[in-house]
KOLNU-833033 format. One record per residue: residue in three letters; x, y, z of N, C-alpha, C, O in turn. Coordinates in steps of 0.02 Angstrom, whole numbers, padded with zeros to 5 digits. Example, Ala and Ser with C-alpha at 12.3 -4.5 7.8 and 13.67 -1.06 7.14 Angstrom:
REM residues 2
+-------+--------+--------+--------+--------+--------+--------+--------+--------+--------+--------+--------+--------+
| milum |   n_xx |   n_yy |   n_zz |  ca_xx |  ca_yy |  ca_zz |   c_xx |   c_yy |   c_zz |   o_xx |   o_yy |   o_zz |
+-------+--------+--------+--------+--------+--------+--------+--------+--------+--------+--------+--------+--------+
|   ALA |  00660 | -00284 |  00390 |  00615 | -00225 |  00390 |  00660 | -00165 |  00390 |  00712 | -00166 |  00423 |
|   SER |  00642 | -00112 |  00354 |  00684 | -00053 |  00357 |  00645 |  00002 |  00394 |  00670 |  00057 |  00402 |
+-------+--------+--------+--------+--------+--------+--------+--------+--------+--------+--------+--------+--------+
REM end
This chain:
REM residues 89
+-------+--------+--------+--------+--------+--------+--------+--------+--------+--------+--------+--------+--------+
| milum |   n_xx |   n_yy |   n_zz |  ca_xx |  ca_yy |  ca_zz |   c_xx |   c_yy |   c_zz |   o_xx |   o_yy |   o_zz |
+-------+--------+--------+--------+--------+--------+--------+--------+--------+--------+--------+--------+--------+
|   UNK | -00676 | -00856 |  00285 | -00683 | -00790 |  00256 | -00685 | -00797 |  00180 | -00649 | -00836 |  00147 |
|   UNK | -00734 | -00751 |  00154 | -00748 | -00749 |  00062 | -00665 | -00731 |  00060 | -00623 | -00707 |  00098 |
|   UNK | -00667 | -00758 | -00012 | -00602 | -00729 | -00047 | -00617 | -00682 | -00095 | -00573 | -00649 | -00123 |
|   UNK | -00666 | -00678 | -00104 | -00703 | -00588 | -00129 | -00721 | -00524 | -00073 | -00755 | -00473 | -00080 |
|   UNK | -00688 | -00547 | -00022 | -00700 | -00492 |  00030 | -00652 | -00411 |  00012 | -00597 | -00395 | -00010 |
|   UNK | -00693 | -00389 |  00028 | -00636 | -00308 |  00029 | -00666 | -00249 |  00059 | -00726 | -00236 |  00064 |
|   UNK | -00606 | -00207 |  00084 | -00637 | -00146 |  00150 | -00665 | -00121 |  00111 | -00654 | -00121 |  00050 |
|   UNK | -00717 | -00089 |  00152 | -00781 | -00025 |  00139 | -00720 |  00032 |  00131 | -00662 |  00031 |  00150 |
|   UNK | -00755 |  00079 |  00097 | -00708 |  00130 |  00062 | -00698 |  00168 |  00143 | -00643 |  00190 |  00157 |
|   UNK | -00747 |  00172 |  00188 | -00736 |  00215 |  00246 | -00691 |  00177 |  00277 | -00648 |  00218 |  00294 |
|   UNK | -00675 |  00131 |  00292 | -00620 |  00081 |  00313 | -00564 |  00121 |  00302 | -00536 |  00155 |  00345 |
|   UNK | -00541 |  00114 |  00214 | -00478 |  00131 |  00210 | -00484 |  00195 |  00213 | -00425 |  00213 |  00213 |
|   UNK | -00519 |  00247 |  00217 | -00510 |  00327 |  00230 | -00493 |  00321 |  00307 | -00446 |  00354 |  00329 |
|   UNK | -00530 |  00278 |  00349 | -00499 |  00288 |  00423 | -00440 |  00256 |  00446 | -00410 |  00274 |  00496 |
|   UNK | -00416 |  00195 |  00395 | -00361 |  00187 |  00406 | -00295 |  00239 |  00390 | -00250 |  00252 |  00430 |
|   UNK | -00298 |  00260 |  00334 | -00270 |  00336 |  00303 | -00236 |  00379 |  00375 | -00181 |  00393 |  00399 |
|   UNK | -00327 |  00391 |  00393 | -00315 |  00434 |  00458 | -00282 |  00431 |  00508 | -00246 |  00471 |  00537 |
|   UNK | -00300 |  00372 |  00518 | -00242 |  00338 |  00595 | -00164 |  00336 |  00564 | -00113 |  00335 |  00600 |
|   UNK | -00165 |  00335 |  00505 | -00090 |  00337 |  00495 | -00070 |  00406 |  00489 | -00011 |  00412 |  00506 |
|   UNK | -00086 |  00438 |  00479 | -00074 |  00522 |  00488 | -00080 |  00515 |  00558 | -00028 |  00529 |  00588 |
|   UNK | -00115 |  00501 |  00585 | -00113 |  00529 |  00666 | -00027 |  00488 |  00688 |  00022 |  00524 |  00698 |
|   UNK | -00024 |  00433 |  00692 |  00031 |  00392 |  00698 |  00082 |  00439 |  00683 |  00107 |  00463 |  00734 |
|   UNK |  00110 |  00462 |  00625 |  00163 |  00490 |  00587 |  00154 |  00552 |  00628 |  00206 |  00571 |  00655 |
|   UNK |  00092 |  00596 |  00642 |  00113 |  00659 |  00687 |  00116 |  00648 |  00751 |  00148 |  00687 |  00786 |
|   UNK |  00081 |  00586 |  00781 |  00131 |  00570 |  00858 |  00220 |  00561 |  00866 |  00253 |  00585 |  00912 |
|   UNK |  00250 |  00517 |  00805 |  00300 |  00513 |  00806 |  00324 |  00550 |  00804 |  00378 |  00543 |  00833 |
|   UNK |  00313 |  00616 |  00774 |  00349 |  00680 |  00731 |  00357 |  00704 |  00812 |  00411 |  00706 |  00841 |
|   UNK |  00306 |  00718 |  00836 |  00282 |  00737 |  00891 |  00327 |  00736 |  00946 |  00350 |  00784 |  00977 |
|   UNK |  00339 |  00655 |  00956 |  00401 |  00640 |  01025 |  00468 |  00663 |  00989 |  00509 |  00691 |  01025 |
|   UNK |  00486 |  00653 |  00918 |  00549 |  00661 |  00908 |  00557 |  00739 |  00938 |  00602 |  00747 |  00979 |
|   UNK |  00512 |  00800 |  00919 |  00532 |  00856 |  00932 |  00530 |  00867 |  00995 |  00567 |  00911 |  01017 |
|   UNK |  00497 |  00840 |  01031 |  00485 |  00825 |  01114 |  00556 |  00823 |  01161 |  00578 |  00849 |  01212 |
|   UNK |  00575 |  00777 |  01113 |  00638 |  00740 |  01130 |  00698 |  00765 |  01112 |  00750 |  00756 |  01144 |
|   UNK |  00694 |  00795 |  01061 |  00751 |  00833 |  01041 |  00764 |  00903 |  01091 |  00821 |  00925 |  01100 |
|   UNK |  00702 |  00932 |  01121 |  00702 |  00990 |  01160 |  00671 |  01067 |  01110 |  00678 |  01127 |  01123 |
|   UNK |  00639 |  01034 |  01052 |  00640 |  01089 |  01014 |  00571 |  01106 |  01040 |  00528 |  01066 |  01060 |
|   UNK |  00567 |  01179 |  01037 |  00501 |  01224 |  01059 |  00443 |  01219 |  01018 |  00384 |  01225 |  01035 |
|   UNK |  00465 |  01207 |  00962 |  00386 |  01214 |  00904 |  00382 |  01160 |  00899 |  00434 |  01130 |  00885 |
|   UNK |  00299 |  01108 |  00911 |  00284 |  01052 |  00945 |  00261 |  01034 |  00871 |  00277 |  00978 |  00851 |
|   UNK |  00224 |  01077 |  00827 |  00198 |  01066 |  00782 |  00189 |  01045 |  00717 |  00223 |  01085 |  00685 |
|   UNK |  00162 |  01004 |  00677 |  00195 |  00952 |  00616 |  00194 |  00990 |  00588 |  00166 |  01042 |  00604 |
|   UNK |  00239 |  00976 |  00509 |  00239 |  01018 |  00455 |  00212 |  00967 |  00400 |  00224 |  00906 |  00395 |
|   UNK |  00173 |  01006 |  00361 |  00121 |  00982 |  00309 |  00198 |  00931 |  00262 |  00191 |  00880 |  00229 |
|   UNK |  00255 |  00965 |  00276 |  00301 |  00940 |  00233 |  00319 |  00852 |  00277 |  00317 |  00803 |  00240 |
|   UNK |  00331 |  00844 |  00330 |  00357 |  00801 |  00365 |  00306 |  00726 |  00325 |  00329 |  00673 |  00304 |
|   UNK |  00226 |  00751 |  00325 |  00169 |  00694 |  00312 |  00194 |  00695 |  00225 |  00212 |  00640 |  00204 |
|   UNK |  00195 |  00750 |  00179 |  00223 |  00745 |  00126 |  00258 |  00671 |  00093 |  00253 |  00627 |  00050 |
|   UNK |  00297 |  00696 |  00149 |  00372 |  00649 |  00128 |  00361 |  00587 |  00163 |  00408 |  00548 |  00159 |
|   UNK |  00304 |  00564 |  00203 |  00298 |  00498 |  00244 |  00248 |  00472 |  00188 |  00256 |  00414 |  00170 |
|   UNK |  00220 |  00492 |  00172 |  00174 |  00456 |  00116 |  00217 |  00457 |  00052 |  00211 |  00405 |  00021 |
|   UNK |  00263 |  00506 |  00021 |  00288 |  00479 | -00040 |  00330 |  00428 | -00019 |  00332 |  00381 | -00060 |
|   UNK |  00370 |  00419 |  00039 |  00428 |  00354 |  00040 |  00357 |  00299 |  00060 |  00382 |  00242 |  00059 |
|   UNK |  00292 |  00292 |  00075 |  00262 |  00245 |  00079 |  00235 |  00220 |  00010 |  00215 |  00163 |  00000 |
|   UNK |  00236 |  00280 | -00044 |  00195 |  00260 | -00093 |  00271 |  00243 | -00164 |  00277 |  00221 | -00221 |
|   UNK |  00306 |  00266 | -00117 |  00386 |  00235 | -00169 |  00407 |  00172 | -00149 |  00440 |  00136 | -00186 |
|   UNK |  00385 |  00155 | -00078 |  00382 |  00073 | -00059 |  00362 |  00047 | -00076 |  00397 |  00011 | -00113 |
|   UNK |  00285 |  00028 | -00075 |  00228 |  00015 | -00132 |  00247 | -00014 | -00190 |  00251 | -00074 | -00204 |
|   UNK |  00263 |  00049 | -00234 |  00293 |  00046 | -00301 |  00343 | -00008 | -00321 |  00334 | -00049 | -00367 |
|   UNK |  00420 | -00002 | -00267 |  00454 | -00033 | -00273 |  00446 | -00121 | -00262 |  00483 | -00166 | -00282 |
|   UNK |  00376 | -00126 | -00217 |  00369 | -00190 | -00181 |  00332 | -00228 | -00225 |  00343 | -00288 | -00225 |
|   UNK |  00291 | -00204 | -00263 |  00245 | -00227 | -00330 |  00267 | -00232 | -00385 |  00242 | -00264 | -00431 |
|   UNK |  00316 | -00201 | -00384 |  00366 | -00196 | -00469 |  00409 | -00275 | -00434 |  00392 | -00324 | -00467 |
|   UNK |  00447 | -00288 | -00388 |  00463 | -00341 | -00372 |  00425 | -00399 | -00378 |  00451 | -00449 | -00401 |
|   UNK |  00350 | -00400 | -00355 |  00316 | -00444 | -00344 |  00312 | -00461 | -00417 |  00324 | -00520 | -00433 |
|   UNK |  00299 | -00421 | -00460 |  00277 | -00425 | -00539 |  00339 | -00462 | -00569 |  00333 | -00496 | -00620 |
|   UNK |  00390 | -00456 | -00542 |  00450 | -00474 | -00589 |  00444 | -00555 | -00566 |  00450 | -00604 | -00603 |
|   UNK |  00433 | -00553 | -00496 |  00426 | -00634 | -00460 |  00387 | -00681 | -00517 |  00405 | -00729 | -00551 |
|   UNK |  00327 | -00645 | -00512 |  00275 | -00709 | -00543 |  00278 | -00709 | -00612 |  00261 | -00755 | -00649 |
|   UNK |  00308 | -00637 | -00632 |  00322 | -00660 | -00715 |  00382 | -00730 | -00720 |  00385 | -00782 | -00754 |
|   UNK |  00411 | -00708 | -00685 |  00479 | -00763 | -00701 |  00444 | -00847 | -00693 |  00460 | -00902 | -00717 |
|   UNK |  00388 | -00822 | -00646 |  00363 | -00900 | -00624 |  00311 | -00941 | -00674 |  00291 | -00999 | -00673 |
|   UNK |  00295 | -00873 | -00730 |  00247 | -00868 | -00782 |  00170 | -00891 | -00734 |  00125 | -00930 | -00749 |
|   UNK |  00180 | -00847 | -00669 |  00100 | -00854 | -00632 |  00052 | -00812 | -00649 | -00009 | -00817 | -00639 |
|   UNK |  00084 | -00769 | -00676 |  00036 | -00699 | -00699 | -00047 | -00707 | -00722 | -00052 | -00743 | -00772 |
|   UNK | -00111 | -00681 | -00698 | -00156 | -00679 | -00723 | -00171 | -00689 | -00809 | -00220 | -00716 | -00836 |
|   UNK | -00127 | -00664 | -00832 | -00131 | -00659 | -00896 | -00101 | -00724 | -00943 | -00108 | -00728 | -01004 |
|   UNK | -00075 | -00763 | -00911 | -00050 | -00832 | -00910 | -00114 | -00862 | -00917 | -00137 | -00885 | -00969 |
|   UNK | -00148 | -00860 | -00843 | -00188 | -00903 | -00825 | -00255 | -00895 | -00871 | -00299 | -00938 | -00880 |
|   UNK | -00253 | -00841 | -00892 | -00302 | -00805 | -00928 | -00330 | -00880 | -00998 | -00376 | -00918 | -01015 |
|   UNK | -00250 | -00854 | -01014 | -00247 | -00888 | -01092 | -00260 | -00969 | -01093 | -00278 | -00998 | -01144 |
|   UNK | -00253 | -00998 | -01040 | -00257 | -01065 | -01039 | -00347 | -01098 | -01022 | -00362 | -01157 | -01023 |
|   UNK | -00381 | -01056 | -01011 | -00461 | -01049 | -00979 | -00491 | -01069 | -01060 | -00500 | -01027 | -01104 |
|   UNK | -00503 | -01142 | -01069 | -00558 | -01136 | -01138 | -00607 | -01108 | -01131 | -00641 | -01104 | -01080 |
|   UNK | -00618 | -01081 | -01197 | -00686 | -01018 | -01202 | -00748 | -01067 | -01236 | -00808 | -01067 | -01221 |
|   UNK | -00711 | -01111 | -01289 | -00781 | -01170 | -01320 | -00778 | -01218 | -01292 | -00731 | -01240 | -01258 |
|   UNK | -00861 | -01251 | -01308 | -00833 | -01322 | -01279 | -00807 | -01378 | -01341 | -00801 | -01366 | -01401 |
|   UNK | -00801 | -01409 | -01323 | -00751 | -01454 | -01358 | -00791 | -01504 | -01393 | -00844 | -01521 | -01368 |
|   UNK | -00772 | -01529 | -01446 | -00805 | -01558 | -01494 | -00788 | -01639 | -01460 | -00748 | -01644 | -01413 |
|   UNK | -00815 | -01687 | -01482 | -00825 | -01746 | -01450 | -00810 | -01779 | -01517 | -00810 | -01840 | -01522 |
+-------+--------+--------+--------+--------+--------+--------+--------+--------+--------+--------+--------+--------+
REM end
């Protein structure tokens, strides 16, 4: 597999989707299960499943960033070390 590969933008919109569907099945059995009468999601329940996914995210990349700085792996490392002339003989 290229290491320049990456999803088609419809990819990740349908992945999106299936995860909304996922999160209102679950929502779904919990109220099922609980015995409660109103079966139906609340715009608030998906709300709050995507901000703790996009506060995971956040938190998991701010980690990762602190990793490779410490390791001095950072792009911007690697950046600086790339000669731009060629070299005199």
């Amino acid at each position: 597999m290229r290491s320049e590969y990456r999803f088609p933008r419809s990819a990740i919109f349908l992945m999106v989707v299936l995860l909304v569907a996922v999160v209102v099945a679950i929502e779904s059995a919990r109220s099922i299960s609980a015995g409660e009468e109103t079966h139906a999601i609340s715009a608030w329940v998906i709300l709050r499943v995507f901000m703790f996914g996009a506060g995971l995210m956040c938190v998991t990349g701010a980690v990762g960033y602190v990793i490779l700085s410490a390791l001095r792996r950072t792009g911007v490392d690697r950046l600086a070390d790339i000669p731009t002339r060629l070299r005199q003989r």
